[in-house]
N, C-alpha and C positions, 0 to 999 in steps of 0.2 A: 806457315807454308811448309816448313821443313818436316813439322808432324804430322801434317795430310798425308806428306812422302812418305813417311818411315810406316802410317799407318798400311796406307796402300798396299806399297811393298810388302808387312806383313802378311794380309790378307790374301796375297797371289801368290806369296810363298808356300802359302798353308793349302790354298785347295791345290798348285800344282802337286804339293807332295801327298794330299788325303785323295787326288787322281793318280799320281804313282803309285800307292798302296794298292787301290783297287784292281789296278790292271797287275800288277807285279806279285797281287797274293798266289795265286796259280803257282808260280815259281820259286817263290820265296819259300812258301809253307805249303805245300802240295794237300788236296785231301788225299788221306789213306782209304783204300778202299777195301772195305770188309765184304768175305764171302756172308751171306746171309746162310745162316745154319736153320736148318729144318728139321722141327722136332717129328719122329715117325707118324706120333698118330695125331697131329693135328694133320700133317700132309694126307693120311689115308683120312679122315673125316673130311678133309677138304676135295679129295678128289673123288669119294664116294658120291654117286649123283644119288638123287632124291629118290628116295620110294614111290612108286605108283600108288594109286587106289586101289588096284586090283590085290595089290599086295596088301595092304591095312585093311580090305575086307575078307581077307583070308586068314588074316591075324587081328582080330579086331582088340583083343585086350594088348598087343602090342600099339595100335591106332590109339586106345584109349592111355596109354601112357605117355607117345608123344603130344599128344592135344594136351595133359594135365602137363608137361614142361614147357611146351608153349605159352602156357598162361602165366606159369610162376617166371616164366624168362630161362628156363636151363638150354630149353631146346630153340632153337632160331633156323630159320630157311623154307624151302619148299615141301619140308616134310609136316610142316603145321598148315595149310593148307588140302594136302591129301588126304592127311590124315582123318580130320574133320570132315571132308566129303566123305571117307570111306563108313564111318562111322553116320553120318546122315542116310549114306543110301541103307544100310545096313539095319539101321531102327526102323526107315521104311519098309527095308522088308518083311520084320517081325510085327509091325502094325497090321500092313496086307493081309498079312498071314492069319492072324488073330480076326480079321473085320470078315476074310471070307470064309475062316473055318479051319483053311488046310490045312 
């Protein structure tokens, strides 16, 4: 009987004080809080918005260099999409061009 008791009591000991820890870490041991540092050109690559189409068929060898880093993985985002349209319209127009003569 008297080691039921002494078990018990352990057991209500333990989670009251592994509940005192949890509420009490805040205070105890605060998190420190770090400025996040931003390196320049990821922050300008990140805030540079995506090229149009209009733009990669005016530059198509530049279009055709984002499409080849999009494949290998260098280049990520909405510029491998454009890119790829600018260059599809752009072959169509040199097909046309070729099928009716001009």
């Amino acid at each position: 009987m008297s080691q039921g008791k002494t078990i018990i009591i352990a057991l209500v000991t333990l989670v009251i004080g592994f509940a005192g820890g949890f509420v009490l870490r805040p205070v105890i041991a605060p998190t420190q809080y770090t400025a996040p540092v931003a390196i320049p050109s990821l922050v300008a690559a990140a805030l540079r918005e995506a090229r149009g189409t209009q733009y990669f068929v005016a530059n198509i060898d530049e279009a055709r260099q984002v499409v080849a880093g999009c494949r290998d993985g260098s280049v990520r985002g909405g510029e491998c999409a454009t890119a790829e349209e600018a260059i599809i319209k752009v072959e169509a127009q040199e097909r046309r061009k070729r099928f009716l003569g001009n």
